[in-house]
N, C-alpha and C positions, 0 to 999 in steps of 0.2 A: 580404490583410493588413489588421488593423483599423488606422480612422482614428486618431489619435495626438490625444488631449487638448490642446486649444491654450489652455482657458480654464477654472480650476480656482476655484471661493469655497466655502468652509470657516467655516460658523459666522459670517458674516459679522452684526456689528448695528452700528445708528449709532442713536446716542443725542441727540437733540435736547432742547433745553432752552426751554420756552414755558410763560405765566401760571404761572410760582410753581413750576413741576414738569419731571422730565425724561421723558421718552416714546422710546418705538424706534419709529422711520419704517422700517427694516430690523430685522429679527431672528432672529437665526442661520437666515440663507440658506445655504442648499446649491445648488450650482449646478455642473454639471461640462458644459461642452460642444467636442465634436471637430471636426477639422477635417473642412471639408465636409458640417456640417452647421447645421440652421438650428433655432432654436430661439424662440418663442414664450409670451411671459410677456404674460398678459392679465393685467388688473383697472382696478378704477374709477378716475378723478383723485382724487388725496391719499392714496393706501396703500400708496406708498415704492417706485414702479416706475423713477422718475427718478433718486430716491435713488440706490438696486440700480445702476444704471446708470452715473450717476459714481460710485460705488466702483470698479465695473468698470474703467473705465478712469481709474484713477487721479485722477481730480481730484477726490475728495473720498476721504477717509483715515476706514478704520472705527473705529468707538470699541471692536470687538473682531473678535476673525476674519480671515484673511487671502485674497488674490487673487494668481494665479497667471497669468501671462497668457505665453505662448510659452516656459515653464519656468523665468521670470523672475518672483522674488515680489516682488510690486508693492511691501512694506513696508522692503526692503531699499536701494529706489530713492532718489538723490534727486532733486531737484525736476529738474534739467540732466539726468538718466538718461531720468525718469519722460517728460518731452518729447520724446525722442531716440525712446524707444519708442512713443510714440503716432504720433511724425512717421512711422516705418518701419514700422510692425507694426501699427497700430488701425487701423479709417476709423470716425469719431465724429459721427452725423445727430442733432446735436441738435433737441429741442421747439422751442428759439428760432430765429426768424430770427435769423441768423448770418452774411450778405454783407457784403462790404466796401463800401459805397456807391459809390466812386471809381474801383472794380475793376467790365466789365463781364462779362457772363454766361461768356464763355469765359476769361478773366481769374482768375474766381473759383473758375471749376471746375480749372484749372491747379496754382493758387496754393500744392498742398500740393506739388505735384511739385515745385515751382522751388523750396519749402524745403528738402526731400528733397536736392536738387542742391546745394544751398548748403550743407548738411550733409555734401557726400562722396558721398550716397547715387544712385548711377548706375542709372536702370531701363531693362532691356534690353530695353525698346520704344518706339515715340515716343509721348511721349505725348499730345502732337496729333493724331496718328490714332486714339487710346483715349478723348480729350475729345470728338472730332467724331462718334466712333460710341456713346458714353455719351446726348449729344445726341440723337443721331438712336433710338436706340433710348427716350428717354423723351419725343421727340415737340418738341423744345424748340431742333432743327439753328436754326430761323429767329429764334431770340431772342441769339444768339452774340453781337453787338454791344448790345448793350438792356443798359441799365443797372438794377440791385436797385429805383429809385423805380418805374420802368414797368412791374416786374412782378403779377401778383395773384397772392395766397394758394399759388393750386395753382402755381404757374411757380415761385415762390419753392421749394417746398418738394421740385420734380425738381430745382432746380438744386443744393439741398443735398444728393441722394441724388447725383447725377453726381459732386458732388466728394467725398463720401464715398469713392466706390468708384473714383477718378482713380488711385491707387498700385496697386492692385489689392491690400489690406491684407489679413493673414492674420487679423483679427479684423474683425466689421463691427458696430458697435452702433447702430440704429436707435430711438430714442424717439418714437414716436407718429409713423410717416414716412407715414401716410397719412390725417392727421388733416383736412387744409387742400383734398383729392381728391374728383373725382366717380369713377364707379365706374369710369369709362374710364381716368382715370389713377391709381387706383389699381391696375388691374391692372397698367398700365406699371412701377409703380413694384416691385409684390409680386414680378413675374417677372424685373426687373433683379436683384434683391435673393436670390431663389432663384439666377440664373445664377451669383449668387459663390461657391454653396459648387459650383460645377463648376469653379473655379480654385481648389477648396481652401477655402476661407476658412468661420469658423464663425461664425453667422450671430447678432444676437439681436436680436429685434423685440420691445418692449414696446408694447402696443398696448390699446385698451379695442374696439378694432373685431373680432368675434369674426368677420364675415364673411370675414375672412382667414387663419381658423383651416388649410384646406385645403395651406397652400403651407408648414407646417410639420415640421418630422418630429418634434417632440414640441413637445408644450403644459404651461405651467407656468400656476397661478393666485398672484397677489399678493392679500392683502386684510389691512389695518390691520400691512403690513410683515409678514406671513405668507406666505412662499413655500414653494408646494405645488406 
């Protein structure tokens, strides 16, 4: 039985307004990706990969074109919906560091389950034993107490992929998750991120690193908001 569409953009543009003019950073993107599978949008810094991205998931609204994300169309949502759904159904690795400074490493990687919980939302696994083997499998079990100042670049940015993927989310969006990596932890990170579409989840890595081309099952190009 074919995999079932979990993440649909139609015509998707976003219209930016800069010196005197307005410009598309996005422009009717098409984009259709299924569950259990992983998808791969390369291009350079500044040609709307991040853009594409929050559209994707909701936090930033297209100036045309719509997104569909678990058969739920993102433009219909509102803002208490659109949260509801990113809390159950996204996991979101943004470009920025993103740790709670006060929160440490296991803390932070937690932090979306105990909202999840506060929400209603019951996951029928622990997930203390899903954060401890997240850890272990990106190398990071011995930083659990270490707090976001103690960490460097690359620690920083497995701890954002472990809490990404803490819910075990049926959409995973990745923005440059292997930017801050040497090649050892980037494999860590390529092959955590490949594991998720083996629980389903559809995968999308924006990336300007084409060495990671390999762990995709199709490849898309962005350039000046042109996706191909």
């Amino acid at each position: 039985m074919a995999n079932s569409v979990v993440v649909q953009a139609s015509g998707l543009t976003r219209e930016f307004y800069r010196r005197g003019s307005y410009f598309n950073a996005v422009e009717e993107a098409n984009l259709q990706v299924s569950s259990g599978q992983m998808v791969m949008i390369q291009g350079r810094s500044g040609n709307g990969k991040s853009t594409l991205l929050n559209m994707l998931a909701g936090l930033l609204q297209p100036t045309r074109g719509q997104v569909r994300i678990c058969g739920q169309l993102l433009g219909d949502l509102d803002d208490s919906e659109l949260s509801t759904l990113r809390g159950s159904r996204i996991g979101y690795a943004t470009q920025q560091e993103t740790l709670i400074a006060s929160l440490n490493v296991r803390e932070n990687i937690l932090l979306p389950a105990l909202i999840a919980k506060e929400r209603g939302i019951e996951k029928p696994y622990d997930v203390n034993a899903r954060a401890e083997s997240l850890m272990k499998a990106l190398q990071i079990e011995g930083l659990s107490e270490v707090y976001p100042r103690e960490l460097s670049g690359g620690e920083t940015r497995r701890v954002i992929i472990a809490r990404t993927l803490i819910n075990i989310p049926e959409v995973v969006l990745a923005d440059e998750p292997t930017g801050d990596l040497d090649e050892e932890s980037t494999g860590l990170v390529m092959n955590l991120l490949r594991s998720a579409t083996d629980d389903g989840a559809a995968v999308i890595v924006v990336t300007h690193d084409s060495d990671t081309s390999s762990f995709a099952d199709q490849i898309y190009t962005i350039t000046k908001g042109v996706l191909k």
